[in-house]
FIRORO-214326 format. One line per field, with one value per residue (C-alpha): residue number from 0; residue in one letter; x, y, z. Coordinates in steps of 0.1 Angstrom, whole numbers, plus 2048, in hexadecimal, padded with zeros to 3 digits. Layout:
N
n <- (NUM,...) .
res <- (a,...) .
xx <- (X,...) .
yy <- (Y,...) .
zz <- (Z,...) .
***
This chain:
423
n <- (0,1,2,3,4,5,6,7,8,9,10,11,12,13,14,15,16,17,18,19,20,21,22,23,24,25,26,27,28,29,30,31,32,33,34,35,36,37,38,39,40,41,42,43,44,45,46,47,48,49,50,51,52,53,54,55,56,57,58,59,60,61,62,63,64,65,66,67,68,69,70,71,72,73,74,75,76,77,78,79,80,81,82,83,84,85,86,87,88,89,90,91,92,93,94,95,96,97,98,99,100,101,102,103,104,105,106,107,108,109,110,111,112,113,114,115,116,117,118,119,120,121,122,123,124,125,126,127,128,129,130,131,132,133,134,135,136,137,138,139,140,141,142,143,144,145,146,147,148,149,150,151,152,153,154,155,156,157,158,159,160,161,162,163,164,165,166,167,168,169,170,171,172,173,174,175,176,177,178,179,180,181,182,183,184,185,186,187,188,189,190,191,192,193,194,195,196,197,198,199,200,201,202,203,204,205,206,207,208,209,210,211,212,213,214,215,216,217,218,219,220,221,222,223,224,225,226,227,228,229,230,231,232,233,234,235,236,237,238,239,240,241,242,243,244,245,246,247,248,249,250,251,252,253,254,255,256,257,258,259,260,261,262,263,264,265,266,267,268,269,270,271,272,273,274,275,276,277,278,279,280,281,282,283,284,285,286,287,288,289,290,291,292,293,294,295,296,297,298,299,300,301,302,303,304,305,306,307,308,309,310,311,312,313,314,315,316,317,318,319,320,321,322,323,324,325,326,327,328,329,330,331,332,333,334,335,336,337,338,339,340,341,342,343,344,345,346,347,348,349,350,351,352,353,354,355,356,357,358,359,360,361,362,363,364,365,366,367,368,369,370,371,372,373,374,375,376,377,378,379,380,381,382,383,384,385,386,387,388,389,390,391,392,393,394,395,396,397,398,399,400,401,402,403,404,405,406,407,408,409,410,411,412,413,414,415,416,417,418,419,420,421,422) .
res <- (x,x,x,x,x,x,x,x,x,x,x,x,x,x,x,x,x,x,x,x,x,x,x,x,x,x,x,x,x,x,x,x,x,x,x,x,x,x,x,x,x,x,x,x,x,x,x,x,x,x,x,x,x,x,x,x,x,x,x,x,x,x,x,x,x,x,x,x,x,x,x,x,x,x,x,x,x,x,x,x,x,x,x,x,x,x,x,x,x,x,x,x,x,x,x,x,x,x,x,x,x,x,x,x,x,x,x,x,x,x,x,x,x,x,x,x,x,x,x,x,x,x,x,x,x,x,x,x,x,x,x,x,x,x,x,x,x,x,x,x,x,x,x,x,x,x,x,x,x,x,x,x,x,x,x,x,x,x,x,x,x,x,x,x,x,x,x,x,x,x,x,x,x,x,x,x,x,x,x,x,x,x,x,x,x,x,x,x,x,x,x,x,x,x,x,x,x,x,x,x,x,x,x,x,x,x,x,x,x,x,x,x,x,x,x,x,x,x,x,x,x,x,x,x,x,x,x,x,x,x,x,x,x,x,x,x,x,x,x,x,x,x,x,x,x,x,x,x,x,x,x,x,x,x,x,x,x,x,x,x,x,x,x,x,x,x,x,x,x,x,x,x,x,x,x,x,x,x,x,x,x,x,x,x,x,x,x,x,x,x,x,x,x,x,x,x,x,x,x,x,x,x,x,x,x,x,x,x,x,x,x,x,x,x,x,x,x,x,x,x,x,x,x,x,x,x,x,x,x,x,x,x,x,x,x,x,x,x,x,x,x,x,x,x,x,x,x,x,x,x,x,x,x,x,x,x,x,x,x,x,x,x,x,x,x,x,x,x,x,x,x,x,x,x,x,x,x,x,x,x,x,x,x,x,x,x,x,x,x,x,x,x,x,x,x,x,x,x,x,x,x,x,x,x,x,x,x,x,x,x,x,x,x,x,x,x,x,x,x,x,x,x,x) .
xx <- (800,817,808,807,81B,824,836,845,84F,868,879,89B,895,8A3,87F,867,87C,881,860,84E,862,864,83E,839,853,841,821,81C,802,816,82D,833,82A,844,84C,85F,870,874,88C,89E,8B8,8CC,8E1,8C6,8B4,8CE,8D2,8AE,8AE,8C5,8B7,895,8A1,8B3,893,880,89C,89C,87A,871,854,85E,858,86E,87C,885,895,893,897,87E,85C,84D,867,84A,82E,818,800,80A,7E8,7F9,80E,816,828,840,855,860,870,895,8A6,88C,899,8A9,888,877,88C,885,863,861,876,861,845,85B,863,83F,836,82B,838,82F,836,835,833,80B,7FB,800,818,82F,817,80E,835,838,819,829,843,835,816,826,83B,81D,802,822,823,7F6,7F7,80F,7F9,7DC,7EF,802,7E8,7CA,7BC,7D6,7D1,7E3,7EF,7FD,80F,820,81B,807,7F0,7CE,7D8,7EF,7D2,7B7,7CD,7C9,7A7,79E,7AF,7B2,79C,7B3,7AA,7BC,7C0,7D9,7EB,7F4,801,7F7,7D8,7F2,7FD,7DC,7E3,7FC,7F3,7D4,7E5,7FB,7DC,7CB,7E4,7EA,7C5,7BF,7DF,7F3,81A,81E,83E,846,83E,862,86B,84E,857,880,880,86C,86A,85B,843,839,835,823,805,804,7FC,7E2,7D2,7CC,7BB,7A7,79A,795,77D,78D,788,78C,7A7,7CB,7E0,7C2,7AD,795,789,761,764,77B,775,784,787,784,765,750,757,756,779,774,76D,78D,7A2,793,797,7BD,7C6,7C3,7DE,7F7,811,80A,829,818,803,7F7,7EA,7D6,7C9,7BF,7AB,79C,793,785,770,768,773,799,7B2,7CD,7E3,7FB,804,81C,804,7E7,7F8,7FA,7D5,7CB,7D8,7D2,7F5,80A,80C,82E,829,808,804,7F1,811,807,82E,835,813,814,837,836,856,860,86B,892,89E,8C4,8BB,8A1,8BA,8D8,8BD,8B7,8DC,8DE,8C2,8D6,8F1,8D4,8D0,8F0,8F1,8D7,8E5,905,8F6,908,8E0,8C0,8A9,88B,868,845,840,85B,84B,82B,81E,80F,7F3,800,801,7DF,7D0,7DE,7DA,7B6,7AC,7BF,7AE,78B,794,781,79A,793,7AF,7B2,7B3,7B2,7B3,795,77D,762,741,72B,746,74A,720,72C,745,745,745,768,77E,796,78B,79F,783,788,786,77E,791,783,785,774,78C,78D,76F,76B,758,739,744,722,729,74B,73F,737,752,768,757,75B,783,785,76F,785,7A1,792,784,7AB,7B6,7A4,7AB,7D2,7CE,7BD,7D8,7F5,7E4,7DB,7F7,7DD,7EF,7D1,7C1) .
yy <- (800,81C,838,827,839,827,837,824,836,826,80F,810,7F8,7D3,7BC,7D7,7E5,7BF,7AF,7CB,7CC,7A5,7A7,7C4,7C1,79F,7AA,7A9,7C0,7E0,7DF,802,80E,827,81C,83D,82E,846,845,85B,83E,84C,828,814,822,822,7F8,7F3,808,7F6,7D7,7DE,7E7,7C7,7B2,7C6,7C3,79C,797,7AA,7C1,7E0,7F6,817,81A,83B,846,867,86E,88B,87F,89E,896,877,879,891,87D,85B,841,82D,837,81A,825,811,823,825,841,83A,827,80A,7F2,80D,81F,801,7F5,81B,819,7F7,806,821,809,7F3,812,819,7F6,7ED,7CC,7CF,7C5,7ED,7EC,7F1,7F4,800,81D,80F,80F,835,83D,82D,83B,860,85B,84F,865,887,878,863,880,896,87A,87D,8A3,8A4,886,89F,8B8,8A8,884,88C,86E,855,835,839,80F,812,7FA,80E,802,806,800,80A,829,835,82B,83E,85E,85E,851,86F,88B,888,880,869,848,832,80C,7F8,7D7,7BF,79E,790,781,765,75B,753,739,72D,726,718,702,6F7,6E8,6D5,6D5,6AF,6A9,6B0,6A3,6C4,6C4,6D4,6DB,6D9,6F8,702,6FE,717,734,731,72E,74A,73A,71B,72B,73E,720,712,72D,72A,702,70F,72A,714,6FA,710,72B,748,763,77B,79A,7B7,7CD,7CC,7B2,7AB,797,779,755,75A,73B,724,70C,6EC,6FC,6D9,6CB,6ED,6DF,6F3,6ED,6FD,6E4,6D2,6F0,6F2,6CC,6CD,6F0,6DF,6C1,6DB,6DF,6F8,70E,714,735,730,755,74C,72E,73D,757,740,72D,74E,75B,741,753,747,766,766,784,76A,772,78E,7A8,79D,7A1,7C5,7CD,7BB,7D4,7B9,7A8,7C1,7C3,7B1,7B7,7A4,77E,77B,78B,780,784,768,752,751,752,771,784,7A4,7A9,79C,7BE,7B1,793,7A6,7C3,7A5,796,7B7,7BC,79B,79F,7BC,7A7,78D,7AF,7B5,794,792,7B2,7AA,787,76E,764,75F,77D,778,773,77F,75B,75C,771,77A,797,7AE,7B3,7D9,7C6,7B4,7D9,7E4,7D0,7C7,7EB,7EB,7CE,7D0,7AD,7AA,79C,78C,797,785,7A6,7CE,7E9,802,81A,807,80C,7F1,7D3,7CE,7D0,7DA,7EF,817,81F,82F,822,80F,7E7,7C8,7B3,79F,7B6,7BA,7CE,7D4,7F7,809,806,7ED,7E4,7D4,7B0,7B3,79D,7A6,7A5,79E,786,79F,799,79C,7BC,7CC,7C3,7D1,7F0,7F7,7FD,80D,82C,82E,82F,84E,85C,857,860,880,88E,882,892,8B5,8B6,8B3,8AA,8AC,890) .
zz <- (800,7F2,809,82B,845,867,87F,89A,8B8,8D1,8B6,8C0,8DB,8D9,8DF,8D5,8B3,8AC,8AF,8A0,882,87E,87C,86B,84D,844,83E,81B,81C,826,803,7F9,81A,82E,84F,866,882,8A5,8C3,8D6,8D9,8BA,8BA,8BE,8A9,88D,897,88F,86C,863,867,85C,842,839,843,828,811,817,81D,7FA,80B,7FD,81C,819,83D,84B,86D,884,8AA,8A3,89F,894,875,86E,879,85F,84B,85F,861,879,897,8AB,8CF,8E7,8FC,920,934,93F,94B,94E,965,97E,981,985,99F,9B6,9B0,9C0,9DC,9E6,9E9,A00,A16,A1A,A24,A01,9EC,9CA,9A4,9A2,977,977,995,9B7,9BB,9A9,98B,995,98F,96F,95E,96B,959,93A,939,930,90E,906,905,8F4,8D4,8DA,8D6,8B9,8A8,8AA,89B,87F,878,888,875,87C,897,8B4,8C0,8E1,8F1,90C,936,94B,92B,93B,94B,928,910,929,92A,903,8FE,918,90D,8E7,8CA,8BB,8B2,8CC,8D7,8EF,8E9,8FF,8F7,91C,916,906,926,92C,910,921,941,931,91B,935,94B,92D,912,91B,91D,8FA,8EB,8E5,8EB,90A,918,93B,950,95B,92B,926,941,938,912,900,8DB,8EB,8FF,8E1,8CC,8E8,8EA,8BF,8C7,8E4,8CD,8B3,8C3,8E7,8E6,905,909,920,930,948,94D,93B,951,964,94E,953,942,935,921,918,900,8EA,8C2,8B3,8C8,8D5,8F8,917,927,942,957,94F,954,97B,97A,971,97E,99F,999,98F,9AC,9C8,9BD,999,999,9B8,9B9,99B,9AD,9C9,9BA,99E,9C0,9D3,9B5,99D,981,972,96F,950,958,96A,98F,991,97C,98E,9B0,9A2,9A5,9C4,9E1,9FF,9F3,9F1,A1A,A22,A4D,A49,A51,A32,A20,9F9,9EC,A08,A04,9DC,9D4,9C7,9B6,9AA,986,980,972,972,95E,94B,943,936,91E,90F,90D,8FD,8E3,8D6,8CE,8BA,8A7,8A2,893,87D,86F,866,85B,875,87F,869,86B,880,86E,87C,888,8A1,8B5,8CA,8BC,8D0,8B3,8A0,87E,881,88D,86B,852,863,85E,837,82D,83E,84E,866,87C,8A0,8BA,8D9,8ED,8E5,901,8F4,909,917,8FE,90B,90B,92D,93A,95E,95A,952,931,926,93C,926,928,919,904,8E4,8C6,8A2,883,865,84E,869,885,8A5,8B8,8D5,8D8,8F4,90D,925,949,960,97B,99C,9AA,990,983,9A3,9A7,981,98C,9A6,993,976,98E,99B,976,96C,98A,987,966,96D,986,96E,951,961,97B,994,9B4,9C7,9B6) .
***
């Protein structure tokens, strides 16, 4: 499509500049198509030019890639924006904000919720509603995909204060697969690997939620990292599988999400965000004086922001590689996407495409819950846009934990937004 224009914004990173261009620059359907790559990271950057352009170049897709730490430089008549980014440096900040909770009697994941979760969206608010404003200056028409954490409270800030057409992706909701997979894989004959294979190597656990996908399928919703089982059922047969999953949950050994357990036992209702991002949304465990202390009772950790940090240092070097040609470039398949491409060329080619999950103001999706705050529900893309897929009601419980949470978003958002510090 030799007018398309997307504009990527935080490329020169090493898993999200990777991924997104080892989806993107093998979709046949952008050819001709102009793909502006931003960072402030001026090397990193440069790293990931260079090898998109040799994926396109190799891959025969025709995309003419460009390059500027100036976004301003990009974005005028852009139809697609699509917007990682993180404010610097990650793990460090991470790490403080985590700290601060501990000194205030707080134990937290501290990335989405809590006050950790307050510190991070701070940050990331003000540079996120600066690429929003110029958007409505310079592509008032364009989509806005943002991918940027915390996902709720980023998307909301946008949703609420600009016109522009806006959706959040998360690739979460595949965990879900996982752990789901993991329970009845065996059951119904797919190659499951064990659980310790599928949380240490990444390309397995991918291939893993493809086999999953292909053969269950989940209808989830609620809140971004805080999402929940409606249905769960057997592709091939129509089956409910629910049952089995309680049935097999149970025999798994106590140390395997045993938050996830606990409240699928409490509420009746199965979670999918896995146990660290759920921890982040239910205050009562983040008490580390009390005997019921949740880090303690559910084996609960904090994110590995040494190891985390070496694998990012190491996937620069895979770059590296694939550049200078001593490793095979990386197809779409490789990866979980988090869903950009299937937004686009959904929206290109009137698709109609079914997404897992899409982060969208709440227009009747959710039954129980206030319309706009920003909901995670299966959606639709077609020429029109994304939609979200009614889901009808959260059980009670459920709705109220998710209702919670949405009220503290748009307040947070609110005081972050307006500089509001007595909100």
């Amino acid at each position: 499509m030799s007018n398309l224009k997307i504009v990527v914004i935080g490329a020169g990173s090493a898993s999200f500049g990777l991924e997104t261009m080892g989806v993107l620059l093998k979709e046949t359907a952008l050819a001709g198509s102009t793909l502006a790559l931003v960072d402030m990271n001026e090397l990193g950057l440069a790293q990931i030019h260079t090898l998109a352009q040799k994926m396109t170049d190799e891959w025969g897709t025709n995309v003419t890639i460009v390059s500027t730490t100036d976004r301003r430089n990009v974005l005028a008549d852009a139809d697609f924006v699509i917007v990682s980014i993180e404010t610097g440096p990650r793990e460090k900040l991470w790490r403080i904000d985590h700290e601060i909770g501990l000194r205030h009697g707080i134990s937290h994941y501290a990335e989405n919720g809590g006050p950790g979760g307050f510190f991070h969206m701070a940050r990331n608010i003000p540079p996120l509603m600066g690429i929003a404003h110029d958007m409505v200056e310079l592509c008032p028409d364009a989509w806005l995909i943002n991918l940027t954490n915390p996902l709720p409270r980023l998307t909301r800030a946008v949703t609420k204060y600009t016109p522009l057409k806006t959706v959040g992706l998360c690739h979460q909701v595949m965990y879900g697969y996982t752990l789901v997979g993991m329970v009845v894989g065996p059951s119904l004959g797919i190659d499951t690997p064990t659980y310790d294979e599928l949380f240490v190597d990444r390309s397995k656990r991918h291939e893993f939620e493809e086999r999953v996908l292909e053969r269950i399928s989940i209808r989830s919703a609620g809140l971004n990292h805080f999402i929940w089982a409606l249905g769960i059922h057997d592709r091939e047969t129509g089956d409910d599988l629910m049952p089995l999953v309680k049935r097999e949950l149970a025999k798994l050994p106590a140390q395997v999400v045993p938050l996830t357990r606990a409240v699928y036992d409490a509420l009746g209702t199965l979670p999918l965000g896995g146990d660290t991002h759920m921890s982040e949304y239910l205050s009562w465990l983040h008490n580390p004086t009390s005997k019921y202390n949740g880090w303690n009772r559910y084996g609960l950790h904090v994110y590995d922001w040494a190891k985390n940090e070496a694998k990012r240092d190491a996937m620069w070097g895979r770059i590296m590689a694939m550049i200078d040609g001593s490793e095979e470039l990386v197809a779409a398949t490789d990866f979980a996407s988090m869903g950009a491409h299937a937004i686009i060329t959904g929206i290109l080619q009137d698709k109609r495409t079914y997404w897992q999950a899409v982060n969208l103001p709440n227009a009747g999706y959710i039954s129980n819950l206030p319309d706009g705050v920003v909901v995670e529900v299966p959606g639709l893309i077609d020429r029109f846009g994304v939609t979200g897929v009614p889901v009808g009601d959260l059980p009670p419980a459920v709705a109220e934990l998710c209702r919670r949470e949405a009220a503290l978003v748009d307040m947070v958002v609110d005081a972050a937004v307006l500089g509001d510090r007595d909100l």
